[in-house]
Each structure stands twice: as C-alpha cells, then as structure tokens.
N, C-alpha and C positions, 0 to 999 in steps of 0.2 A: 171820280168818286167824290160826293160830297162827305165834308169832314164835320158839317151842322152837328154833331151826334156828338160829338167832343166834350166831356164833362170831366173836368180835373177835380180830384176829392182827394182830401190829407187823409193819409192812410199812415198808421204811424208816426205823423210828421211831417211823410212827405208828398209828394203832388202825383197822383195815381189816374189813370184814365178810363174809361170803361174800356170793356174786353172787347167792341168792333172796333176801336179805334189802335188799341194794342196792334190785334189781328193785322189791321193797315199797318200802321207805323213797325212793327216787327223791332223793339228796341233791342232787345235782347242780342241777335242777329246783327243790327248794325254796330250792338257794339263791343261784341265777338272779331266783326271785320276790324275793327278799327287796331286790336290787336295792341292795347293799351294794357302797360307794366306799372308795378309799382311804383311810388315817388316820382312819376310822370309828371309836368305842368300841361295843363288842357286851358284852351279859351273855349266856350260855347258862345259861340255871336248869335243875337238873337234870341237869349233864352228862353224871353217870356217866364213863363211862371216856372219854371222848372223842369221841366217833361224830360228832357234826357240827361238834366245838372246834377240832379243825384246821383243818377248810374254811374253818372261820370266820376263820382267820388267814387264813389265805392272801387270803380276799376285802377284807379289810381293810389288808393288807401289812406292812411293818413301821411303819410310822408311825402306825397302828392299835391299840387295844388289847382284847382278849377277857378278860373275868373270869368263870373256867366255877367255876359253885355247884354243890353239894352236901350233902345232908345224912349220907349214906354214906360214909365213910371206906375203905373197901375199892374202894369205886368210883374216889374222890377218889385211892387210893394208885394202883390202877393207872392212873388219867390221868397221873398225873408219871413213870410208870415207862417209859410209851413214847418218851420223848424227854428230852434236859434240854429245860427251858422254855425257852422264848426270853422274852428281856426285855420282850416285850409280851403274856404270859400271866400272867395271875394264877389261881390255881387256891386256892380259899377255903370253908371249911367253915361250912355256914349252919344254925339252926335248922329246923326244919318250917314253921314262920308267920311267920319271917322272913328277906326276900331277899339282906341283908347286903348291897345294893348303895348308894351314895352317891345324895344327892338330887341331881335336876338331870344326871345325868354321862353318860346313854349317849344313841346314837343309835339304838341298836336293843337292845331286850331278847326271846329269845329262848323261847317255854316247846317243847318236843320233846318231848312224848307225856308230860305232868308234870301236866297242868291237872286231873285228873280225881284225884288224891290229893292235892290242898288240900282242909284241913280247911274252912276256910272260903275260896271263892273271890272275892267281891265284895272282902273286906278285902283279901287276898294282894294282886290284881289293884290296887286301892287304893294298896296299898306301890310296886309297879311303876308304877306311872302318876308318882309322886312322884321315883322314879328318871330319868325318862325326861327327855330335853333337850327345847328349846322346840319343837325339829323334830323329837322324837323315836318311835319305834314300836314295837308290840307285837308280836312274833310269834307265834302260836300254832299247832301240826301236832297231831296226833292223830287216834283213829279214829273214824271218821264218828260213830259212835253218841254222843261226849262232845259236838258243835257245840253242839245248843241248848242246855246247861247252860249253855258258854263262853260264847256271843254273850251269854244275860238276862244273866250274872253282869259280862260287859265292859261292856254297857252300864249296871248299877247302877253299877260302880266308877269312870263318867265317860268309856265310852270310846266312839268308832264306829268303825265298818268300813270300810277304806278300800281293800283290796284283798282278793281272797279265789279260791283254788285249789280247784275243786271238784273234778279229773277225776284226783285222785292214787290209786290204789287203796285203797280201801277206808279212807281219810284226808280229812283236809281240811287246809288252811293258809290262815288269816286273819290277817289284817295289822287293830293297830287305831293309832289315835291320839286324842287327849285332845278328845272331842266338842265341844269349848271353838274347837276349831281344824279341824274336819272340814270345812265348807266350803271351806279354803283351801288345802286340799290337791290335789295332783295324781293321778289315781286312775292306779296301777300297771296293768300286763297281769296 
C-alpha cells in the first residue's frame, strides 16, 4: 500500500493525519494492544514528527514520561513545533545505531515502521532490551513483509513474543519481552 497520501496537519497542537492514512495506520488499536497505564515511561524510536508521540502521552498521563528519538532533525524540529512540550516529553536526537535511551528506565519501547532501516538489527534490538525495566517491552508495527526479519533478529537479541496483532492492514504489531522472563508473563489480547 503506498503511504504518498500522508499529510500531518496540527490539530489542536498536535500532529494529525488524514483519515486514509488513520484507516492504515489504525493508531487507536495499536495502542489499546499496547495496554499502556498511567505514569508509564515509553521511548518512541523513530518518532519523526510525532504521529503516535502524542497518543502516547496521553495513555501514559501526566505522571508518565515519553522520550521520542530521532535521527532527523527536520523531523525532530517539526515534532516540537506542534505544541510547546509538556514536562513529560523529551524529544532527543539519536545516532543511527544508537537509541540514546538510559538503561534499565522504560516500560515500553516502542519501534513504528523503523525496524527494517537498522543497519544492524540483532545489536539495535540488543541496545533496547538493555533499556527496557525489569517488566519492561518491546513494541514493534510495521509492514507485514519486515515480521520474519523482526521476530529471527528479536529473538537473537534475547527476546520472545509475547503478544502479537496480526489482522492490522497490511501490518503487524508484536510485543516482545526479554526471553529470560517470557514465561512469567501474562499474554495480552
């Protein structure tokens, strides 16, 4: 499916997309799966302009905090342009092979259509795992065609599957966690 149709427009503030692109991307939905509480910490790798940074606050609240990466600066500039930030947004400029996130610190790291331009993905995926809190999880969305790179490359870099969105158009969304911990997990809808 081509994505050419993509048009981000501040709605209130924030970074809003036209309704074919909604339609595909299904945000709502993925981030129902993601099954994210209050005062959570999220990374979004990848942000870009913010497309799913917001939501992400909001599911998180204020006592939450969201740290959206980038390695593009014109992305990065228009994410801060649609709102002042709130105090619980950090918005940080990252190299290519590295996540710039703190070890040990979030509850959910998110990748959103990113996974398939890691130069190397078992390392990257490696860096995130070492990010992630003792209860912490992987997100990954993308279009169907990247899954089985994703899953061999998650599971070299330590991780299993612990929930997973097959019926998103022309996408998927897997949830992993640090296979050290996968049986004791509760398995998502």
């Amino acid at each position: 499916m081509a994505l050419a149709f993509l048009a981000l427009v501040a709605v209130q503030g924030r970074p809003q997309a036209d309704e074919r692109y909604d339609r595909y991307r299904q945000p709502e939905r993925v981030l129902a799966a993601l099954g994210l509480a209050r005062g959570q910490r999220v990374a979004d790798i990848g942000a870009g302009s913010g497309y799913l940074t917001f939501r992400l606050l909001d599911a998180v609240g204020p006592a939450g905090r969201v740290v959206a990466t980038d390695i593009d600066d014109k992305a990065l500039a228009a994410l801060r342009a649609h709102a002042p930030a709130p105090p619980n947004l950090v918005v940080r400029k990252v190299a290519a092979d590295e996540p710039g996130l703190e070890a040990g610190a979030y509850d959910l790291v998110l990748m959103s259509f990113v996974d398939h331009y890691l130069r190397d993905r078992v390392a990257y995926l490696g860096k995130l795992r070492a990010a992630l809190s003792d209860k912490g999880r992987l997100a990954v969305v993308n279009r169907g065609v990247f899954r089985d790179a994703l899953v061999d490359a998650a599971r070299r870099a330590g991780f299993a599957i612990v929930s997973e969105v097959t019926d998103l158009p022309g996408q998927f969304l897997v949830v992993f966690a640090s296979s050290s911990r996968d049986a004791t997990l509760p398995r998502l809808p």
